[in-house]
N, C-alpha and C positions, 0 to 999 in steps of 0.2 A: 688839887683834883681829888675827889672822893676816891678813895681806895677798898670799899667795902668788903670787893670779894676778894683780897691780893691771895694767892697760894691754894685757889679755891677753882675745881675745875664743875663744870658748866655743858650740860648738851641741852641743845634747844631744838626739839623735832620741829620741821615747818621752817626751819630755820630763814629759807628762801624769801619766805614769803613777806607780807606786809608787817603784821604784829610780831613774827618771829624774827625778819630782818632788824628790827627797829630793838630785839632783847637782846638781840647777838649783841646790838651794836652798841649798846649801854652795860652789859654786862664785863666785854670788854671794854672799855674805857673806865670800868672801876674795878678793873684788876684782877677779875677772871681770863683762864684759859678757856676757850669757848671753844665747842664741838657744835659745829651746823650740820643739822641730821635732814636730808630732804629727800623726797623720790626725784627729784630734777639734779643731777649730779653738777648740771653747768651752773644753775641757779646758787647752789651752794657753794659753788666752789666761788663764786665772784663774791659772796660775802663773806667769806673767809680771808679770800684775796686782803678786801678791801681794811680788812681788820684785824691781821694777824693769826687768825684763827683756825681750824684745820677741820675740812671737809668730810661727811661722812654719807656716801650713797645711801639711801635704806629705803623699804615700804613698810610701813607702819601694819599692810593687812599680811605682812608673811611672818608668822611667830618666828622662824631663825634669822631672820634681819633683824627683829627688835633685839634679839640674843645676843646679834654679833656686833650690834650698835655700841652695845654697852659693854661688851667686851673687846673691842676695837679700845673704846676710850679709856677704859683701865689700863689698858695692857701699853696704851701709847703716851697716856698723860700720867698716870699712876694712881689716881685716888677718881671719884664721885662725889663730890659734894649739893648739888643744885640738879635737880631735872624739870627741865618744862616741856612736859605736853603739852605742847601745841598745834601737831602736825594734824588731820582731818583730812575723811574724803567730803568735798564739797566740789566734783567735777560738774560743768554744765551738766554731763548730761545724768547723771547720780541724782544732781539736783531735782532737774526737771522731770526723772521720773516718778520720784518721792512727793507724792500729795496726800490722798487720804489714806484714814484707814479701811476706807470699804475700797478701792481699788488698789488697795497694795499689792506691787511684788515682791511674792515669798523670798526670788533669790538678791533682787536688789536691799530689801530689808536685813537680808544675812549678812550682805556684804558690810551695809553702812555700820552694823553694829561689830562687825567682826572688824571692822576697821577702828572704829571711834573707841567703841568700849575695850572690847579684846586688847584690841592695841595698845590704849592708854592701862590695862592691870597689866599686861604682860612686862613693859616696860619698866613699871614699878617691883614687877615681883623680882627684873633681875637687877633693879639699881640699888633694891632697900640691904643685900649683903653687903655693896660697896659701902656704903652708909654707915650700916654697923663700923665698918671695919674703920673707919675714917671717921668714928665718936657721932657720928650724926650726921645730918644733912637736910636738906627740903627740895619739897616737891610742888610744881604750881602745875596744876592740871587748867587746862582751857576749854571752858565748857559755853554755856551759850544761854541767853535769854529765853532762847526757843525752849529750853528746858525745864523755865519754869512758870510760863501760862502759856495757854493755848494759841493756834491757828488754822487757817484751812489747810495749809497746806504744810510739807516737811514732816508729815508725822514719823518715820524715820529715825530722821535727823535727830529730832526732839527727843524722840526716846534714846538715843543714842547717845548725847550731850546730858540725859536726867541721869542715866548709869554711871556718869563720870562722879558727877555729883553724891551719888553711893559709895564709889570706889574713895573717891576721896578723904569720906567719913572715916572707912574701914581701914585705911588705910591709918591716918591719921588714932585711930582708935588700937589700931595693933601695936604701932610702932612708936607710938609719942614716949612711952617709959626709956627709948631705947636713943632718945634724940633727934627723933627723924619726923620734921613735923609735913604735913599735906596740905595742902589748901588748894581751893578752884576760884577761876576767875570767872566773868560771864561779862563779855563785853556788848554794847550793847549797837549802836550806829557807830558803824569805824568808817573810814572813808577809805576808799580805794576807788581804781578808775568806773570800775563795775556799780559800782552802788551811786558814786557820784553821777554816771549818766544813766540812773534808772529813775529816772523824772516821777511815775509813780510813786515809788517807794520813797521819793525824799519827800513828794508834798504830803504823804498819807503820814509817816513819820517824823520829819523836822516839828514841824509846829508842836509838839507835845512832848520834846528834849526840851527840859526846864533850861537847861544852859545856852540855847538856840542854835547850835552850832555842831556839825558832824564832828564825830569825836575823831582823834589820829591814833595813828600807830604807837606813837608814843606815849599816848596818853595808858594804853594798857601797859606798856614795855614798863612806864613807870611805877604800876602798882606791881606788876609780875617782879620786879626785880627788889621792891621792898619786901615782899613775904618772902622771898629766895635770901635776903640778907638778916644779919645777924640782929638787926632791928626790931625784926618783927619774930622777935625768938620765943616770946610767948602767946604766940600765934598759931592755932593751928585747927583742921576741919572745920573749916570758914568758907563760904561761899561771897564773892565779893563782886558788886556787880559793879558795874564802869561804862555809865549811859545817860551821862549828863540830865541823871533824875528823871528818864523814863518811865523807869516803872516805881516812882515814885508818888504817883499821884494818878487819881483817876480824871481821864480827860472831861471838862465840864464847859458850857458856856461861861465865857467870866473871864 
């Protein structure tokens, strides 16, 4: 069994969820101590359960929870080695309010960024001390497709996933001399129950996934946990996308 992270502690915001359950769940079985960070306390706690690992309540849009997140897990595991932002606001109804930018709302626009972006620097500004102090560490930010060509609708979102992709840079740019490399992910068709019965969105998107097939949970978990491992050590302010060749090609007759 691959041991990758042995002695190497691990928070994964989102933890609950689809892409974040599935890095918990890889992270520990190669031998990290994993921190599930969710706004759903039962959610996290059943994948912690399930996997040895230890639950941590948080919202990603209140800056003293990201504080105490990361202070929780030092103060309980002892070191920071790996952080993955993954957590996001993507509520129904966040969603559904988010379309253009000529009918935007002001305070829904605040939130999604105050959530996505705020969230994901704030988190970094207090993991990258533990890091230092621990010779290094990395960072996989989770950012989104939406962030880098357009649509009708999400514009929001989009800007709010393109700031991650900034943060990443900067971050990566600050801290690389010091060992602490950053990188983003952009996943692109994942499957969950949601997506799989949005009958629209599979026939308007499947056909043009060069690989033909909704991508899983673990198909990110698996690149997230290679840039987080000691593999991909000279790696870093990379945006890496994971969409079975999506946006790889422009769609044509043929």
């Amino acid at each position: 069994m691959s041991t990758r992270f042995d002695g190497e502690v691990a928070i994964v915001t989102g933890g609950a969820g689809g892409i974040g359950s599935a890095t918990c769940r890889k992270l520990a079985a190669e031998g990290a101590r994993v921190v599930v960070a969710d706004i759903d306390p039962a959610g996290a706690q059943a994948v912690a359960d399930a996997i040895g690992a230890t639950a941590i309540a948080f919202d990603l849009g209140e800056p003293a929870d990201v504080e105490r997140l990361i202070a929780e897990t030092v103060d309980g595991l002892g070191r920071l080695d790996v952080l993955v932002n993954n957590a996001a606001l993507r509520s129904p109804e966040a969603m559904a309010a988010d379309t253009t930018i000529e009918s935007m709302d002001v305070d829904g626009w605040r939130e999604m960024m105050d959530v996505n972006a705020l969230g994901f620097a704030l988190a970094c500004k207090h993991a990258i001390p533990h890091m230092r102090a621990a010779g290094g560490g990395s960072i996989v930010n989770i950012s989104s497709q939406q962030a880098i060509v357009g649509a009708n609708i999400g514009s929001a979102y989009a800007a709010s996933k393109a700031a991650i992709i900034a943060i990443t840079r900067m971050v990566a740019t600050q801290c690389g001399r010091e060992g602490i490399r950053c990188n983003a992910v952009a996943p692109g068709l994942i499957g969950s129950t949601r997506i799989r019965h949005n009958t629209g969105l599979m026939e308007a998107v499947l056909p043009h996934v060069l690989l033909g097939r909704v991508g899983e949970p673990e198909d990110v978990a698996d690149l997230i946990c290679y840039l987080a491992s000691r593999e991909a050590a000279y790696i870093t302010g990379q945006l890496l996308n994971v969409d079975g060749g999506y946006l790889a090609h422009m769609p044509a007759p043929g």
